[in-house]
TILO-912942 format. One record per residue: residue in three letters; x, y, z of N, C-alpha, C in turn; residue number from 0. Coordinates in pm, 1 decimal. Atoms other than C-alpha are relative to their C-alpha. Layout:
REM TILO-912942
{'ALA',{X,Y,Z},{X,Y,Z},{X,Y,Z},NUM},
...
END
This chain:
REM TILO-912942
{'UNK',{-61.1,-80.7,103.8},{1155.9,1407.0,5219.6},{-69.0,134.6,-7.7},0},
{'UNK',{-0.3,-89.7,-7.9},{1135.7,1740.8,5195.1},{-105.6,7.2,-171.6},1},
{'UNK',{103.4,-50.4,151.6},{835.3,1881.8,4903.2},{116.3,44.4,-110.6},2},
{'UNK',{-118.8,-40.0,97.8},{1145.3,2055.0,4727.0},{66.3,-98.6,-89.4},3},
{'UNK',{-103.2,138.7,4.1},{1352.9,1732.0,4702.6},{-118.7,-51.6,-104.2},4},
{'UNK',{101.2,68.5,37.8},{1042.4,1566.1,4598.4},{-16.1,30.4,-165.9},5},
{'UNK',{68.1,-15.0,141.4},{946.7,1776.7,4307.8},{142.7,-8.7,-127.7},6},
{'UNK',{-119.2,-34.3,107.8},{1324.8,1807.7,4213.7},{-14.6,-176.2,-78.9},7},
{'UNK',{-69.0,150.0,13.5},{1361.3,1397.5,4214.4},{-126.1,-42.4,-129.8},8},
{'UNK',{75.0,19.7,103.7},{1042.8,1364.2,3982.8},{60.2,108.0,-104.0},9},
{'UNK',{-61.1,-35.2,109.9},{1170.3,1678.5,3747.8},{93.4,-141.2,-73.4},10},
{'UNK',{-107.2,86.6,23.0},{1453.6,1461.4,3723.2},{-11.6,-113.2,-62.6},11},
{'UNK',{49.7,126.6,41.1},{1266.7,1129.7,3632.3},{-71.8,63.4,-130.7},12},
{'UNK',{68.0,-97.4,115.5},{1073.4,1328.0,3386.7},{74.4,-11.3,-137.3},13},
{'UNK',{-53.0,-63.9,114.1},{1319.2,1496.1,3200.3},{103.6,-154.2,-69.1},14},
{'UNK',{-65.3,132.7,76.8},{1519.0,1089.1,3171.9},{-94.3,-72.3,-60.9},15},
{'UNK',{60.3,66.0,76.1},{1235.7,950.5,3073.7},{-4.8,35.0,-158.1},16},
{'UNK',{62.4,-81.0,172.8},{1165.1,1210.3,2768.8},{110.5,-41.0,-44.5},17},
{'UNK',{-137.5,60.7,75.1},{1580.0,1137.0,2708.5},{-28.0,-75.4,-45.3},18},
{'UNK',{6.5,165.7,67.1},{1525.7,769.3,2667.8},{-104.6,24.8,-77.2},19},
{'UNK',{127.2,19.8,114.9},{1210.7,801.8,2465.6},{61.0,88.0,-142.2},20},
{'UNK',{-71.1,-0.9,115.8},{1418.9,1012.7,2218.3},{103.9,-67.0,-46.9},21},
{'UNK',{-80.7,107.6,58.2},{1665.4,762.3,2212.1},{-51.3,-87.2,-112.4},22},
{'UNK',{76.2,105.5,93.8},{1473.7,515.3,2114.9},{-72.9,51.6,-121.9},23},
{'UNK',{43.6,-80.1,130.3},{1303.2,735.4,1837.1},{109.9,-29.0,-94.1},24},
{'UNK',{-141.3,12.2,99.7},{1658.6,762.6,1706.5},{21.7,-151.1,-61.8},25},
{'UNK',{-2.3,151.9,64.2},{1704.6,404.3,1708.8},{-86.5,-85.2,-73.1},26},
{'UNK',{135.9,99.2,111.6},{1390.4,277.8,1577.0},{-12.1,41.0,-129.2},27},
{'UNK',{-18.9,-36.6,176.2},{1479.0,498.1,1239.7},{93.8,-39.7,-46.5},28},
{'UNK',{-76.9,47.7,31.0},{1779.0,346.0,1229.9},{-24.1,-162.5,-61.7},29},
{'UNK',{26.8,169.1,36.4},{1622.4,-33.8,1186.2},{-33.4,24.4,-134.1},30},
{'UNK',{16.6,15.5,164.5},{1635.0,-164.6,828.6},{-166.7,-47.7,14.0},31},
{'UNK',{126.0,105.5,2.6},{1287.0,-373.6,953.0},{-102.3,46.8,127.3},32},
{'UNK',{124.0,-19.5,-149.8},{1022.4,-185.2,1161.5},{-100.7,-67.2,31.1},33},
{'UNK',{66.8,55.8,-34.1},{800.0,-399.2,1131.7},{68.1,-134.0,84.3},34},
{'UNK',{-40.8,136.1,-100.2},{990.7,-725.9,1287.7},{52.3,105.9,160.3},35},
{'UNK',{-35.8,-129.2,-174.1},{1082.9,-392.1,1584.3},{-126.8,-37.8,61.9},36},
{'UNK',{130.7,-39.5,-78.1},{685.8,-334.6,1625.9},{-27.1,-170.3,18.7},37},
{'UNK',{-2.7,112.9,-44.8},{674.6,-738.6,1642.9},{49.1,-33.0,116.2},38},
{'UNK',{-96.0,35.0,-87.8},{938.3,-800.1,1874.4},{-34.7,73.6,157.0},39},
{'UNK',{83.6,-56.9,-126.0},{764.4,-549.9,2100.7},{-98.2,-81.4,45.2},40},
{'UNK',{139.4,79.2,-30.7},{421.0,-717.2,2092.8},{29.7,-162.2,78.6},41},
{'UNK',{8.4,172.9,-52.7},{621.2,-1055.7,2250.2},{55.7,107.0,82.5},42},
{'UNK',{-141.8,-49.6,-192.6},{859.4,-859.9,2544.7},{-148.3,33.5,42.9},43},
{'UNK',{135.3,-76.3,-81.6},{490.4,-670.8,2625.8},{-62.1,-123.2,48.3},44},
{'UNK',{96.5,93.0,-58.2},{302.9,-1006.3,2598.8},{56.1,-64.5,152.2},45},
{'UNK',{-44.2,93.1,-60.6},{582.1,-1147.7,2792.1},{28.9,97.5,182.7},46},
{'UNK',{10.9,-56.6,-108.0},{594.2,-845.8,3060.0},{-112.0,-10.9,64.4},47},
{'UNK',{129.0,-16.8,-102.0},{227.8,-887.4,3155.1},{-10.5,-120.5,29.6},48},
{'UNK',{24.1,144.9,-76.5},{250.3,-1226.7,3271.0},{113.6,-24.2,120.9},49},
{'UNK',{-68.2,5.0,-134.5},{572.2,-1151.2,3511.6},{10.7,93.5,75.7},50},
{'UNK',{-32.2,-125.8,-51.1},{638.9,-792.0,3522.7},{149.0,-32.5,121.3},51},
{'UNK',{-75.2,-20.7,-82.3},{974.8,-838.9,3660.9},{112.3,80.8,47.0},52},
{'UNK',{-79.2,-54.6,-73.3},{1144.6,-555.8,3677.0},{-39.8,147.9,33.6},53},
{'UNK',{60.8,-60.0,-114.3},{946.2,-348.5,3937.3},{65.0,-65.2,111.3},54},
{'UNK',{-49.5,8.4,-116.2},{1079.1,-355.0,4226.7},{-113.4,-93.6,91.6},55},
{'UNK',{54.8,91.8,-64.7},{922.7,-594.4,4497.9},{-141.5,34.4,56.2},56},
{'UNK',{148.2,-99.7,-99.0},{658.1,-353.3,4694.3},{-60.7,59.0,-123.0},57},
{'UNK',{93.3,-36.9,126.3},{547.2,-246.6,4326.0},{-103.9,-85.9,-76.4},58},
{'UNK',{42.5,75.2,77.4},{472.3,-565.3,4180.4},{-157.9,-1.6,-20.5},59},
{'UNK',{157.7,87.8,35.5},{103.3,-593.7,4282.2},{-87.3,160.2,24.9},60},
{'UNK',{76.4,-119.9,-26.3},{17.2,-197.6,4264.4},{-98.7,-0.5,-126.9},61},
{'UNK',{62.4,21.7,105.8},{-274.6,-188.4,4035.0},{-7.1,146.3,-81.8},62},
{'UNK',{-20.1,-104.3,85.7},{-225.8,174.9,3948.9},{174.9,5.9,-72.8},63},
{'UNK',{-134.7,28.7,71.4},{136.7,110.7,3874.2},{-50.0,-57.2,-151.8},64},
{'UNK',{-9.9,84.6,101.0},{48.3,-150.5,3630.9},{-63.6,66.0,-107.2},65},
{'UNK',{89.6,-62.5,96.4},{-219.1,58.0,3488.0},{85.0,108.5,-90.1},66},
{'UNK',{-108.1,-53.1,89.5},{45.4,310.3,3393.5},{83.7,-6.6,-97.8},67},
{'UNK',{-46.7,64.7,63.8},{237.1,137.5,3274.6},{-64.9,-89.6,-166.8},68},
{'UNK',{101.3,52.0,180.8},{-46.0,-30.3,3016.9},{31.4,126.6,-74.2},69},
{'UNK',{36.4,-140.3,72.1},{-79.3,365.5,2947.3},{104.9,6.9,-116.7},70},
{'UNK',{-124.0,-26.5,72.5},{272.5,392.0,2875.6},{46.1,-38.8,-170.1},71},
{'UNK',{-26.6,103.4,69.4},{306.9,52.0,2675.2},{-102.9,34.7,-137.9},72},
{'UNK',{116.7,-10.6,97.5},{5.3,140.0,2459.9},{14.8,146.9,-95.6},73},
{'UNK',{-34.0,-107.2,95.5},{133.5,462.2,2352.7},{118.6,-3.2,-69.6},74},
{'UNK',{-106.1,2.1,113.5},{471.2,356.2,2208.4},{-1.2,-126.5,-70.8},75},
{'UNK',{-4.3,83.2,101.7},{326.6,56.4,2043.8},{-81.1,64.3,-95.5},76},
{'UNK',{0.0,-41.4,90.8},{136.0,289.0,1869.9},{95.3,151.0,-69.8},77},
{'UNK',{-86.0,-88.0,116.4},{423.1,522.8,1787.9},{61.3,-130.7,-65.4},78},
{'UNK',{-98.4,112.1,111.9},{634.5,200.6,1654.6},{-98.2,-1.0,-112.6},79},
{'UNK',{126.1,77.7,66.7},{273.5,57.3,1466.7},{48.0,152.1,-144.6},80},
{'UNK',{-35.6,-93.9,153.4},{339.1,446.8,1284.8},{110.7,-2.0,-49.3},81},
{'UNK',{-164.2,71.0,49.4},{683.3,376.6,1239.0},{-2.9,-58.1,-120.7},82},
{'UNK',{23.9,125.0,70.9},{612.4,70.1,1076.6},{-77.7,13.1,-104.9},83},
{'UNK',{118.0,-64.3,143.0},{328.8,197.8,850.1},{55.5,111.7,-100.2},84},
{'UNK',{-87.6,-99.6,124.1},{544.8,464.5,715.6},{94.8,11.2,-93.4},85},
{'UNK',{-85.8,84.5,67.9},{838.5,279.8,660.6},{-9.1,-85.5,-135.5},86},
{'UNK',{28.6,34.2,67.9},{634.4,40.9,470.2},{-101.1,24.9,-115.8},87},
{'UNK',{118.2,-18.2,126.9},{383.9,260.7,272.5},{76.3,28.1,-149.6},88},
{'UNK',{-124.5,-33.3,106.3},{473.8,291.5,-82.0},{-8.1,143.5,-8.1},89},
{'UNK',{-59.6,-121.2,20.8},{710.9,595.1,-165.1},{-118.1,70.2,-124.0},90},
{'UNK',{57.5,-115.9,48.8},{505.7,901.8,-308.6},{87.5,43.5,-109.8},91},
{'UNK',{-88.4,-42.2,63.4},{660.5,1015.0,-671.7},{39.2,125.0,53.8},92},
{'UNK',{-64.6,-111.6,-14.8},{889.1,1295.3,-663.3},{-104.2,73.8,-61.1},93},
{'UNK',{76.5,-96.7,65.9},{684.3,1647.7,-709.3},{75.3,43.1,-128.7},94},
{'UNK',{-70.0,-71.4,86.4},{786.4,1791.2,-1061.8},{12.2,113.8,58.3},95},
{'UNK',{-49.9,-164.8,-15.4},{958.6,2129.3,-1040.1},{-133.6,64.2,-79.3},96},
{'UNK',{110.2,-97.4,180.2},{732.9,2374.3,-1302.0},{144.2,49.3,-12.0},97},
{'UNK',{-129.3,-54.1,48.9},{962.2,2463.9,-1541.5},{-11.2,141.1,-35.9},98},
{'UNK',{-16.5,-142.1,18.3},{1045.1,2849.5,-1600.9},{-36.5,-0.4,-189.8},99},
{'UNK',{42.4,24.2,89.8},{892.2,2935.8,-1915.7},{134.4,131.5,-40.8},100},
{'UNK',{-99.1,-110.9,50.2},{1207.7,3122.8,-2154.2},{-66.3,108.4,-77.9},101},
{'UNK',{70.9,-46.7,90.3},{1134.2,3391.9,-2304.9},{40.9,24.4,-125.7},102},
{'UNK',{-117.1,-6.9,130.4},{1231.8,3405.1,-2698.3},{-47.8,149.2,-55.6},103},
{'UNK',{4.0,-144.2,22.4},{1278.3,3749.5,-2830.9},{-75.1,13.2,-178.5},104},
{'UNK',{75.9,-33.4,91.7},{1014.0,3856.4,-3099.3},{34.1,1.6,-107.6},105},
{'UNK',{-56.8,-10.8,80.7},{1064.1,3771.4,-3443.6},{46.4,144.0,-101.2},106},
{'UNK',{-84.1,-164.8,88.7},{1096.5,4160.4,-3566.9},{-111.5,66.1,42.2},107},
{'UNK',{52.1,-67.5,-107.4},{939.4,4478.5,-3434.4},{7.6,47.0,126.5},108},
{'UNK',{-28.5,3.2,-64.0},{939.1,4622.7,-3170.0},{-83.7,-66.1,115.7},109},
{'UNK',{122.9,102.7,-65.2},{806.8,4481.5,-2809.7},{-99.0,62.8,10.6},110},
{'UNK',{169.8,-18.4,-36.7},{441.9,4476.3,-2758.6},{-76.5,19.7,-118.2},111},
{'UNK',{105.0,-16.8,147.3},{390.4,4485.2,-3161.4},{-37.1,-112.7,-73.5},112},
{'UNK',{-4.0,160.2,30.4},{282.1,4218.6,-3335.3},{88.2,-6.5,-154.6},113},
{'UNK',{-18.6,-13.2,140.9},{497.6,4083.2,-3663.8},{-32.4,48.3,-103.4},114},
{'UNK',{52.1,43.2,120.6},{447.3,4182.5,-3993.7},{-54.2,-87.0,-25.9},115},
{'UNK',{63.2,152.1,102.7},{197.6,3974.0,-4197.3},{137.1,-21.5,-106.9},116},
{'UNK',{-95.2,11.5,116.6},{386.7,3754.1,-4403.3},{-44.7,-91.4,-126.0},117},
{'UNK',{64.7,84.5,122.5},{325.5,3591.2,-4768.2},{-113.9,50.0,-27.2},118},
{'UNK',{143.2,-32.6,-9.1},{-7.2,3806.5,-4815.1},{24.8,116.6,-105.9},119},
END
């Protein structure tokens, strides 16, 4: 293969991977239950490192493959794990507004004077 080809065919893997990883972003805000998500991960993972079967045949026993792959696995169980922690922390009250203070127009005088004394 040609270096060109090469770097195009990885761009290419690249830029689907980042796709699918915003997919799944999308979808994992969509679950009513992130935590049974970040569960449900922790068994397919347990259950990928004991077959790993879908690598292709000449991959299966690459030990930097696999290692990647941990890399991979280990960084979107801890995006779910924040997922899941955010989902379930409790809600923060609403900030009050500050309210605009009115201004009421001086009981007599003009502005910047002060009332008459009164009753004196």
């Amino acid at each position: 293969m040609e270096r060109q080809q090469i770097e195009e065919t990885l761009a290419m893997l690249q830029a689907q991977a980042a796709a699918q990883q915003l997919i799944l972003k999308a979808l994992l805000r969509l679950q009513p239950d992130p935590m049974a998500v970040l569960e449900l991960w922790r068994d397919i993972r347990a259950d990928a490192e004991r077959s790993m079967p879908d690598l292709p045949s000449d991959a299966r026993h690459s030990r930097w493959l696999a290692e990647q792959m941990q890399c991979f696995a280990e960084d979107w169980t801890a995006e779910l794990a924040d997922l899941a922690a955010s989902a379930t922390a409790p809600a923060k009250p609403p900030r009050r507004r500050a309210t605009r203070l009115t201004r009421h127009p001086r009981p007599s005088g003009r502005a910047g004077q002060a009332p008459p004394p009164t009753g004196a």
